[in-house]
C-alpha positions as CSV (number, residue, x, y, z in Angstrom):
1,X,79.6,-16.4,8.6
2,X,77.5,-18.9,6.9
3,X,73.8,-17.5,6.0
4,X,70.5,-18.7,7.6
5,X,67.4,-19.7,6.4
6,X,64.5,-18.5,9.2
7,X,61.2,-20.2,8.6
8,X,58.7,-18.6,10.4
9,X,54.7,-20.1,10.2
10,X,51.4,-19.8,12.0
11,X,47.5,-18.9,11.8
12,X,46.0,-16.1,10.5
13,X,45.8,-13.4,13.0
14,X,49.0,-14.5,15.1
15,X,50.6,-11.7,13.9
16,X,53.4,-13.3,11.9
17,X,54.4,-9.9,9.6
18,X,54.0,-7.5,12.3
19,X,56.8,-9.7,14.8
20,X,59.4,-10.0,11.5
21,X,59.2,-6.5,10.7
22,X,59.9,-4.9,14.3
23,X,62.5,-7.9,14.4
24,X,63.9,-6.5,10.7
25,X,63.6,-3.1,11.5
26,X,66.1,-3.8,14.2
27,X,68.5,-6.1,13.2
28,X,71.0,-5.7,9.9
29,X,71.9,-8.3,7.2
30,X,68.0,-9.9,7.2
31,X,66.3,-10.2,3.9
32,X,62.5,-11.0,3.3
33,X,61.6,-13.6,0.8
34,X,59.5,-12.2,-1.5
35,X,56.7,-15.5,-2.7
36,X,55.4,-15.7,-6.8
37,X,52.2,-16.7,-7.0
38,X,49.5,-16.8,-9.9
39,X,46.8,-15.0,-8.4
40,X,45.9,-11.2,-9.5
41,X,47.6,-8.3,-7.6
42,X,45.6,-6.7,-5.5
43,X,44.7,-2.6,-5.6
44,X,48.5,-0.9,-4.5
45,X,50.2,-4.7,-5.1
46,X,53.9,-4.2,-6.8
47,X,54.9,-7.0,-8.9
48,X,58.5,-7.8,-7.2
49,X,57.5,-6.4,-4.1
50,X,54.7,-8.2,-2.2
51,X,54.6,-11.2,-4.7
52,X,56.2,-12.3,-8.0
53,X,52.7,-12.3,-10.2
54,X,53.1,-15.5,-12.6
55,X,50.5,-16.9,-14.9
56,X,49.6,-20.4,-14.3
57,X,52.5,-21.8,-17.1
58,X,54.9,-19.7,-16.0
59,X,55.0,-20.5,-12.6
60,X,54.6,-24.6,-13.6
61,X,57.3,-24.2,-16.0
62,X,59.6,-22.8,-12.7
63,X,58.0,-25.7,-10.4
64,X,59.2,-28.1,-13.4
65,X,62.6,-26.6,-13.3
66,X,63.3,-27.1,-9.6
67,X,63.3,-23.5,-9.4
68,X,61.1,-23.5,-6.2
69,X,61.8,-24.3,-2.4
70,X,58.3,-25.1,-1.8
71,X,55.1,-24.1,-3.4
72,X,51.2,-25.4,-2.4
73,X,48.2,-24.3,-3.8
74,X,45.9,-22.0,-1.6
75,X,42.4,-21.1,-2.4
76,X,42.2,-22.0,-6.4
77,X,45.7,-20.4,-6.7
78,X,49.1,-21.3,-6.3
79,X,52.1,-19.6,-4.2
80,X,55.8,-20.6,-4.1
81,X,59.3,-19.7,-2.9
82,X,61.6,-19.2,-5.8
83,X,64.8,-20.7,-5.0
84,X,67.4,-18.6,-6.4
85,X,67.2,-14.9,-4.6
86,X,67.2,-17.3,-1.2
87,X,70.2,-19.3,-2.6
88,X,72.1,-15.9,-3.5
89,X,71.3,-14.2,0.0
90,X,72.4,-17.1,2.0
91,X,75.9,-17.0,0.1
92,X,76.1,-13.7,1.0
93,X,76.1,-14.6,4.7
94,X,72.4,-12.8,5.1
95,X,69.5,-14.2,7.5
96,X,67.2,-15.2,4.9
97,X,63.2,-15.0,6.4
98,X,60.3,-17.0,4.9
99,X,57.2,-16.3,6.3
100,X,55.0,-19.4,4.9
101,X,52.1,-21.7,5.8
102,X,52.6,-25.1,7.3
103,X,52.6,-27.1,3.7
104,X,55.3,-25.0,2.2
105,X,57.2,-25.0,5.7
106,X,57.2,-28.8,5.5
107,X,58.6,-28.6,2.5
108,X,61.8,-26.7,3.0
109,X,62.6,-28.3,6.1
110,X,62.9,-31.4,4.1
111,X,64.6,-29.9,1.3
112,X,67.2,-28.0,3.8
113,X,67.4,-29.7,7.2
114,X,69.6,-27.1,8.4
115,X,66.9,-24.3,8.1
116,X,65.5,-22.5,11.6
117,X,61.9,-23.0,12.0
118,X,60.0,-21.0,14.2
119,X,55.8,-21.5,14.8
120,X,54.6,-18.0,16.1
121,X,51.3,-18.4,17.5
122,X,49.2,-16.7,20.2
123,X,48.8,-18.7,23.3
124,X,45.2,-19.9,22.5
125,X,42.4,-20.1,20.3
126,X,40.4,-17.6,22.0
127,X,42.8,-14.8,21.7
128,X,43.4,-15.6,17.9
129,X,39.7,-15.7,17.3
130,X,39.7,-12.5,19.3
131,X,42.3,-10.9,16.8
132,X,40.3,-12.1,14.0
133,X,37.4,-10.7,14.9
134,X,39.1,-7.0,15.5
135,X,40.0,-6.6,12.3
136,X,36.0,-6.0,11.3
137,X,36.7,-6.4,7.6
138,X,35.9,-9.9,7.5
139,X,32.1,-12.1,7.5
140,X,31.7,-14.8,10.3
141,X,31.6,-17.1,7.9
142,X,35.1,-16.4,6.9
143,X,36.4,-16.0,10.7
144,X,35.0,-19.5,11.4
145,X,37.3,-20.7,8.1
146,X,40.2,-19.2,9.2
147,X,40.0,-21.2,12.6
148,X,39.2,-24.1,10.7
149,X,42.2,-23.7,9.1
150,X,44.5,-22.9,12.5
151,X,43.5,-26.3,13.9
152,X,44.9,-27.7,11.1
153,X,48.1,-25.9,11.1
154,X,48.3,-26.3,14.7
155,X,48.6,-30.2,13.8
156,X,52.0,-29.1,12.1
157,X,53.5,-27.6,15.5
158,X,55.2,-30.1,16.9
159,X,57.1,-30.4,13.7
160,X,59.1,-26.4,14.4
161,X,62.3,-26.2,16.0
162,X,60.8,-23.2,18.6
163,X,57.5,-21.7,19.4
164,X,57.3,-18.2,20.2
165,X,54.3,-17.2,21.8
166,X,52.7,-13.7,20.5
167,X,50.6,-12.4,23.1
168,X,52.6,-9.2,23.8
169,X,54.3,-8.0,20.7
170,X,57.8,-6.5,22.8
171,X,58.2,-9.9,24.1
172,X,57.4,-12.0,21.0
173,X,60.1,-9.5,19.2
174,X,62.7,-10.4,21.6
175,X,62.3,-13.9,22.1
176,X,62.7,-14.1,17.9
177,X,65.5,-12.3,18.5
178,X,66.8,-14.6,20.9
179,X,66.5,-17.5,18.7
180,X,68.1,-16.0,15.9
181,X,71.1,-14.8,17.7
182,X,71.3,-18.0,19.5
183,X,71.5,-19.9,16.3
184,X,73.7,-17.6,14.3
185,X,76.3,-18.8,17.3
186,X,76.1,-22.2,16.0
187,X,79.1,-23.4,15.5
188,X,78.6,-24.9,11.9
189,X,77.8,-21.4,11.1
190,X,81.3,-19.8,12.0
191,X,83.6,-22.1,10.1
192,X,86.0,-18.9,9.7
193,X,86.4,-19.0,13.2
194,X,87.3,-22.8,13.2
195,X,89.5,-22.3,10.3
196,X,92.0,-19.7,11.5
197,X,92.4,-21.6,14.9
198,X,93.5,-24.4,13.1
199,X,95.9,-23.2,11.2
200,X,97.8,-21.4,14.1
201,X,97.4,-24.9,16.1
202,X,98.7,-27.0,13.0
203,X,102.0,-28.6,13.6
């Protein structure tokens, strides 16, 4: 079975890592692209496992290589998706899962038509602001930056192949689920099952 590549995007606060790891925790075969970026790690950050940590020539020397799918530059640094570990998964038949913002998702749907792309969201502003404003770690000045930024990436919705609404997360899990099964029945992406068909209906 041919691999697929699942680009999943949305606003801050829609809850984007917490639908893709119930979805991973129950499905086999996934793999979770892991971004490189050039800003510092964080306190309990693992090079390799939540980012790739590049310098700045590093990571241009990469971009200048072709070696990423997509990369933008967010807040003074910049973040991209290295191409070759999704390549390699893919080949392996695996569901490949990019969770990236609008810019980079643009990207790879250029560069690989074929991809899945999926624009989680909550099903309005208020709710997401709502969200934001549970966490209690961050200022109002930085909630009211973070909507900022939604709007905008709500411009880019209309460009995803399916919206999944995440108000409740059991039904926001399955309806991901639903698209991902329904596209792994594609029938580009069985050409085994084509193949052996033909050959028994070959004269």
């Amino acid at each position: 079975m041919a691999g697929m590549l699942l680009v999943v995007s949305g606003p801050s606060g829609a809850g984007k890592g917490t639908v893709l790891r119930a979805v991973m925790d129950r499905r086999s075969g996934m793999f979770f692209s892991v971004s490189a970026t050039t800003r510092p790690p964080r306190p309990g950050e693992q090079d390799g496992r939540e980012y790739f940590f590049m310098d700045g020539k590093t990571f241009s020397e990469l971009r200048g290589k072709g070696g990423l799918l997509e990369w933008a530059e967010y807040a003074g640094y910049f973040y991209g998706t290295p191409e070759g570990p999704v390549r390699e998964r893919l080949a392996r038949g695996q569901t490949v899962v990019l969770d990236i913002e609008v810019v980079g998702g643009a990207q790879v749907m250029e560069r690989c038509p074929e991809a899945v792309s999926v624009f989680l969201t909550p099903s309005d502003e208020r709710e997401l602001e709502r969200r934001l404003r549970g966490r209690g770690t961050e200022s109002e000045e930085t909630i009211q930056k973070r909507m900022a930024r939604a709007r905008e990436e709500y411009r880019f919705m209309d460009r995803y192949r399916y919206i999944v609404v995440n108000d409740a997360l059991g039904e926001a899990v399955k309806t991901l689920e639903a698209v991902i099964t329904a596209e792994g029945a594609r029938a580009e992406r069985r050409p085994e099952i084509f193949s052996q068909y033909r050959e028994k209906t070959t004269v």
